[in-house]
N, C-alpha and C positions, 0 to 999 in steps of 0.2 A: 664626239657624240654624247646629248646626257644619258644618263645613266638613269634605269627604270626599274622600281623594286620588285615591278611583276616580273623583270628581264632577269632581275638579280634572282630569284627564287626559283625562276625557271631553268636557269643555268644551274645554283646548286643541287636541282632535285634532278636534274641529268646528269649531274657528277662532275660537269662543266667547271666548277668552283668546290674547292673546298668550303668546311663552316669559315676556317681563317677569313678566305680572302673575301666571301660572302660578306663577313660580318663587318669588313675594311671598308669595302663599296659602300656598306648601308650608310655607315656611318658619313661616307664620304657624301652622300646626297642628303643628309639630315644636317651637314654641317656649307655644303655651297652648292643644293640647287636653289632655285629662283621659283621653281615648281612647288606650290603648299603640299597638294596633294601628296606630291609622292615625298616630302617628308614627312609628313603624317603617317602613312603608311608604310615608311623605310622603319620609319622609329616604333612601328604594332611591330614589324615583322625581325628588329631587330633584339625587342626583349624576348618574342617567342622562342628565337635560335640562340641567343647566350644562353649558355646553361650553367654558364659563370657570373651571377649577372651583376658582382660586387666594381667588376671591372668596368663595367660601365656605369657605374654610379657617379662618377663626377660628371660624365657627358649628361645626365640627365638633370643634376644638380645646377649646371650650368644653365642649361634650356629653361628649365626655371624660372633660374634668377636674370636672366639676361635676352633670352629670345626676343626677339621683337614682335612676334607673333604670339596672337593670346592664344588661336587653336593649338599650339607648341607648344605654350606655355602649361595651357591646362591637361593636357594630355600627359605631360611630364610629372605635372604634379601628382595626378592619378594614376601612374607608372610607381614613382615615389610613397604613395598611400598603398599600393596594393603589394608592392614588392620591398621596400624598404623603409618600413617605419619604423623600426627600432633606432635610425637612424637617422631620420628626417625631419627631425626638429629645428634646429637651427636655419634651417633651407625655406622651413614651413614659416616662423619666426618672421627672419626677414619680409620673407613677399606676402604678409600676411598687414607689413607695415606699408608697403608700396606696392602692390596687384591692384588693378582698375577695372581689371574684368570682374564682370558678378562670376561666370561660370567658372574662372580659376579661383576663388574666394571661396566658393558654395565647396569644392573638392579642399582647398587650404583647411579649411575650416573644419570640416565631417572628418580630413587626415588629425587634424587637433585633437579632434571628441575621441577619435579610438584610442590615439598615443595614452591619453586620459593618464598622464602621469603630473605631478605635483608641477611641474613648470608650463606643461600645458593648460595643466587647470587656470595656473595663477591668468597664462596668458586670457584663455576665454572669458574668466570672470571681470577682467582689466576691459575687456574690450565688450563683457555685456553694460558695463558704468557707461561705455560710450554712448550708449541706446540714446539719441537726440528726440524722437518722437512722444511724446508726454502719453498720450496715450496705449503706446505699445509698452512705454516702462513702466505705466503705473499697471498694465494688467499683470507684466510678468511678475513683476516684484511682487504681488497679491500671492500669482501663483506660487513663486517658490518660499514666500512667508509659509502659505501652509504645504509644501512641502520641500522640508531644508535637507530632506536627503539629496533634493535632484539635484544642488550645489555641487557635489561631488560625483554627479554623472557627467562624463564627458562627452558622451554618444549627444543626452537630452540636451545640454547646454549649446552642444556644435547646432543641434534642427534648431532651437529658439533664434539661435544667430544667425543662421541662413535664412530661417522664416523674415527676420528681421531686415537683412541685406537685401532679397528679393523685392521685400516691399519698398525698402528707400528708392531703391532705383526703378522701378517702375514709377513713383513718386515723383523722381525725377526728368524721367523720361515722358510721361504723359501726365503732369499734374497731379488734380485730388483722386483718389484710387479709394472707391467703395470696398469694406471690407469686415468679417468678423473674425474675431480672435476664440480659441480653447484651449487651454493647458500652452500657451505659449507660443501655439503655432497657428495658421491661415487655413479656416475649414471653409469660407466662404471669399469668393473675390469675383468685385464684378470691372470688367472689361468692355463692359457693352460702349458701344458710341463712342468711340473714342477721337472719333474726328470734328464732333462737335465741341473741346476745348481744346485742342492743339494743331500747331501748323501742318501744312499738308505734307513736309516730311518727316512728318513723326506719325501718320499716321497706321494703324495696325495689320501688317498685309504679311505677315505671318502668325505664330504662337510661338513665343520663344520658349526653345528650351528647357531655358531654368525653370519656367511654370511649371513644366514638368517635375520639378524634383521638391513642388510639396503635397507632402505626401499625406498629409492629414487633411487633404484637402476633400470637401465632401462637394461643392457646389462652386460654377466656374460658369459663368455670363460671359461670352464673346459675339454676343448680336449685333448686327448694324456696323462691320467694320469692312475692311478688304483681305482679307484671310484668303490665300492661295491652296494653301497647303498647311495638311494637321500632321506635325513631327510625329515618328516612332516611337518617340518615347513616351505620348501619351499612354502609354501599357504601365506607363510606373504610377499612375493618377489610381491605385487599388481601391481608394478609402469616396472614391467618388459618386454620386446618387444625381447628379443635374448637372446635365452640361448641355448649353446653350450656343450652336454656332448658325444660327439664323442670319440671312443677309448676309452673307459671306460672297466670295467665288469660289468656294470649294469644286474642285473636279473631281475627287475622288478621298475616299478614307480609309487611312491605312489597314489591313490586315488586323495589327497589333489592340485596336479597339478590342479583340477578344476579351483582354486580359481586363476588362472594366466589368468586373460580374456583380459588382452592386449598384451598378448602373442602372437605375429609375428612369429617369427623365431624357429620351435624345431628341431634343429639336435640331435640323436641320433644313428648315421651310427657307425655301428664296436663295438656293446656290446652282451649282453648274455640273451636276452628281449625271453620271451618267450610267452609274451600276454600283453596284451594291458588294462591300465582299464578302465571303460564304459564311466568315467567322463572327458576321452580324449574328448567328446563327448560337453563339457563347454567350451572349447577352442577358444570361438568364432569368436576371431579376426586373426586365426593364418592365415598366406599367405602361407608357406613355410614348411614344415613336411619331414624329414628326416629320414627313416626306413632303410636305407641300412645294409647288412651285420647284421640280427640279426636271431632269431631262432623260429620266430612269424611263427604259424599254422595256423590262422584265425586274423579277423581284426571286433571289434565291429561294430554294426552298428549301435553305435551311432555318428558313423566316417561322417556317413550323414549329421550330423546336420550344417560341417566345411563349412559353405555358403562362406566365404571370402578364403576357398583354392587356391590355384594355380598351388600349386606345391606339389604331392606325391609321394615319392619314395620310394617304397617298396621291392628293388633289392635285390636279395641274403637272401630269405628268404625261409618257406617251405608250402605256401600258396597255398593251390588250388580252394577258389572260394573266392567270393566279396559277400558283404552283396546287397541287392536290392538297398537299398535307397542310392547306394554310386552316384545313376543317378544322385541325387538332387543336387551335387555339382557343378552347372551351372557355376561359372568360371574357375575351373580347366582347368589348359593349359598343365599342363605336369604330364604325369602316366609310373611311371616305375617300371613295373611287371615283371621285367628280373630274371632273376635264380631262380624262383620258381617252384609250379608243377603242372601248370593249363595242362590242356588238351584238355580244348575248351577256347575259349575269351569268356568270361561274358555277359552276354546281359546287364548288368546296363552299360557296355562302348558304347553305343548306344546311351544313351541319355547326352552323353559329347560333344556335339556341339561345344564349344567352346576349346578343346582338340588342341595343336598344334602340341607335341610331347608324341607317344606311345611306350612304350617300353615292350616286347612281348617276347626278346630273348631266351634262353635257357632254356625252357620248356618242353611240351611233348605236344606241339598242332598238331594236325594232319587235321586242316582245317580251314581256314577264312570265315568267314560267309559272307554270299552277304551283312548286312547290314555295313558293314566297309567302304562302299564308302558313306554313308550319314556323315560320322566324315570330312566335306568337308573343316574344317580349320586344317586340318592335313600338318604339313609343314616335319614332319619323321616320318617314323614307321619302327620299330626294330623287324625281324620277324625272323634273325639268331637263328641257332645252334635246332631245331624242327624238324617236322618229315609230313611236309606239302609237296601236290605232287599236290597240283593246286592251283592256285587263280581265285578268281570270276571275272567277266567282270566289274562287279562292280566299280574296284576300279580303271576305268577310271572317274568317279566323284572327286576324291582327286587332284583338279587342283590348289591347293597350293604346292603341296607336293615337297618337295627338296629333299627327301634323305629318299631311302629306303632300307634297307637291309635284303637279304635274302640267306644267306650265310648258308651250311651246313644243306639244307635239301635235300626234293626228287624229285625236279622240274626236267621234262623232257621238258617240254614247257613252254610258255608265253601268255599270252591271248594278241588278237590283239589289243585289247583295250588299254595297255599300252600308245600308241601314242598321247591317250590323255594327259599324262598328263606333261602338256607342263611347267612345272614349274623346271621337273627332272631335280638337278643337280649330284647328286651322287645316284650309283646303283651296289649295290654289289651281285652276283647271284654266288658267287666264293662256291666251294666243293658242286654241285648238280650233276646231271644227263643230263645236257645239252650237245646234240651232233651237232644242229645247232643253231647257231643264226640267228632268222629271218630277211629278209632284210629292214621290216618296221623298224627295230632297230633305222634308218636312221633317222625320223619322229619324232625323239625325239630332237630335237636341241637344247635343253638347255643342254642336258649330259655334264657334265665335268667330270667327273671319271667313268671308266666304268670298274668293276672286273669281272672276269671271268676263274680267275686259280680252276686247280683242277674240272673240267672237261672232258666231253671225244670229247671236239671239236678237226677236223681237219682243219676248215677252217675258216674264219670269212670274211663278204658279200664286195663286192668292194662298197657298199655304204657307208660304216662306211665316206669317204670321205666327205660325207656333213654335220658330226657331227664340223662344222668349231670351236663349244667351247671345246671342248676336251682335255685334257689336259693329264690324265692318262689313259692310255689303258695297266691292268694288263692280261696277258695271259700263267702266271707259270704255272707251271704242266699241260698242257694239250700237250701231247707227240707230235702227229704230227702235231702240227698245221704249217698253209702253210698262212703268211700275204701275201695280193695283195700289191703289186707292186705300187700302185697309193695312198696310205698311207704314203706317202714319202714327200708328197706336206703337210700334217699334220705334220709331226716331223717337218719341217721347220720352221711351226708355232707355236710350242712348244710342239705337241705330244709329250710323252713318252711312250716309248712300254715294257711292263718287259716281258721275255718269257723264 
């Protein structure tokens, strides 16, 4: 029967096994199972319980240099850097001349920068001459002209070289790779599209790793690929302000996203997100949140805590209510709650004062609460494609307001209130119930687009004449309509009338 390291530790901690014969087993399945996993994990659980651990230095030295397996290989090596570096040079040397893996290299390499002793050095600096890409050597070499101390850092020299090694093989592996350089290392790289120049088994349906381990990294494009899954180890990306995984299949993101607290920018429009975790909630600096086009039921509300939001966009999702405390987000300027499944507006959007742009669209609300004219720095609100047959008086308060539309519900009227608000430039009322238009309509003088198809108007008022900004007057589908005659002096002035 093989032998199992979870069976092995379970036996030791029942007393079943001594450490001896514990430590003989581990070894025994790190050296002939056929199982990765459970060498991988014989060999975590075998450094924890030596507490000798110079004796197992050649089994690891060996793994190394000879394993066949790079997760072996690199695990060993980072056993070696954490546990044995006073001593792991020569081991580091060699496979530092023949390793293929990036991720045994990137840990080869960062064991180099710490040893940071005179044979190390010499090694790194032998192997920064290597640098083949003309523009990654001419920036370095700038960089360390003006500063010749970092020559002799072996920590800085190890990140140039991994930043380095990263890029060649991605280079390799999916062609030309958009990218910016500072002080040596990758603060920018873009990954987007990457199936539009490489074959279809190269193209990007994870985020490998090693992305993960640069760490100067501020800005990270992976839009438009096949991304399943976003590794754990995004939590090591600290130095990050933009990241881009749009058009993905994401199903879910990790937890570990906490740990991105200078995290600006998260678009995730167009993947397969089916909830949110709490720790979105750590996010503290982000301005900008991107939810469009996913398959989210509810939203945390630890979504509250985003005091520096601005912008959420939660469009095309299958949401029907808001957490309370999403009030507390005092600078949010823009909320788009379009194609989901509310049925009333939330009452936490009441206390978004500083709100500029609402989006409300293609729901199932069947009514605006009167308290929607207190959101008085509303410059649009999107109230299309619902099932609403009034508006409050209300929302003559919205004397910002540029552009509202209300297209494809059950208006047969207008509140006369409208007239306040003197800011209207667009006003879409197109596929309702309207049979007249009132002739206060007139009193709105900022209108420049006015829609109106797909109604049951026959006539429209001869005051439209003193809407002198006017620009578009749409009146499709509305069968009999009869324009006055004195709207002629308007098309002069660049009216357009569709009918």
């Amino acid at each position: 029967m093989d032998l199992r390291p979870d069976t092995i530790l379970k036996n030791y901690n029942s007393n079943l096994l001594n450490k001896s014969a514990a430590i003989q087993q581990l070894i025994s399945v790190i050296e002939n199972s056929s199982n990765l996993n459970h060498r991988i994990e014989s060999l975590k659980l075998l450094v924890e319980l030596h507490t000798k651990k110079e004796k197992i230095y050649e089994l690891i030295e060996n793994l190394l240099i000879s394993d066949s397996d790079s997760r072996v290989r690199c695990l060993a090596a980072k056993i070696m850097k954490d546990h044995f570096l006073n001593k792991a040079f020569s081991a580091m040397k060699w496979s530092l001349a023949h390793e293929t893996s990036i991720n045994c290299l990137i840990t080869i390499i960062k064991a180099l920068g710490e040893i940071n002793n005179d044979e190390a050095m010499d090694l790194l600096h032998t192997d920064l001459q290597k640098v083949e890409s003309s523009s990654f050597k001419t920036h370095i070499n700038k960089y360390l002209e003006k500063n010749p101390d970092l020559y002799q850092n072996g920590r800085e020299i190890a990140e140039i070289l991994n930043n380095y090694y990263i890029l060649t093989f991605l280079e390799k592996k999916f062609d030309k790779i958009l990218y910016t350089l500072k002080k040596g290392k990758i603060i920018e790289l873009d990954l987007s599209n990457i199936g539009s120049h490489v074959f279809e088994y190269n193209m990007l349906n994870y985020l490998p790793d090693f992305v993960c381990k640069l760490k100067s990294l501020r800005k990270l494009d992976l839009k438009f690929n096949r991304i399943r899954k976003c590794p754990n180890t995004i939590k090591n990306l600290k130095k990050l302000k933009f990241l881009d995984v749009s058009y993905n299949k994401l199903k879910k993101i990790p937890q570990e996203i906490r740990y991105l607290h200078e995290l600006e920018y998260l678009n995730i429009k167009n993947n397969n997100l089916k909830e949110l975790p709490s720790t979105i909630g750590d996010l503290v600096s982000l301005i900008i949140f991107n939810l469009r086009s996913n398959n989210l039921i509810e939203i945390p509300a630890t979504i509250g805590s985003l005091f520096n939001l601005k912008e959420l966009i939660l469009h095309g999702n299958q949401i029907r209510g808001l957490p309370a405390n999403l009030g507390n987000l005092k600078n949010l300027e823009l909320l788009d709650l379009g194609s989901n499944n509310f049925q009333h507006i939330p009452d936490a959007i009441q206390k978004l004062k500083n709100l500029k742009r609402l989006g409300l669209g293609g729901n199932k609300l069947i009514d605006v609460p009167y308290w929607i004219g207190n959101l008085t720095s509303l410059r649009e609100l999107h109230l299309y494609d619902n099932i609403i047959d009034k508006l409050p008086e209300s929302i003559s308060k919205l004397k910002s307001l540029e552009e509202l539309t209300l297209w494809n519900n059950n208006l047969k009227t207008l509140p006369k209130s409208f007239t306040s608000l003197k800011s209207l430039q667009r006003l879409n009322l197109s596929w309702n119930q309207i049979e007249t238009l009132p002739e206060w309509i007139s009193e709105i003088k900022s209108l420049e687009i006015l829609s109106l198809w797909g109604n049951n108007l026959e006539g429209i008022p001869a005051s439209l004449e003193k809407l002198k900004n006017l620009r578009i007057l749409d009146l499709n589908f509305n069968e009999n309509i009869k324009i006055p005659s004195n709207l002629a002096n308007l098309k002069k002035n660049g009216l357009i009338i569709y009918k």
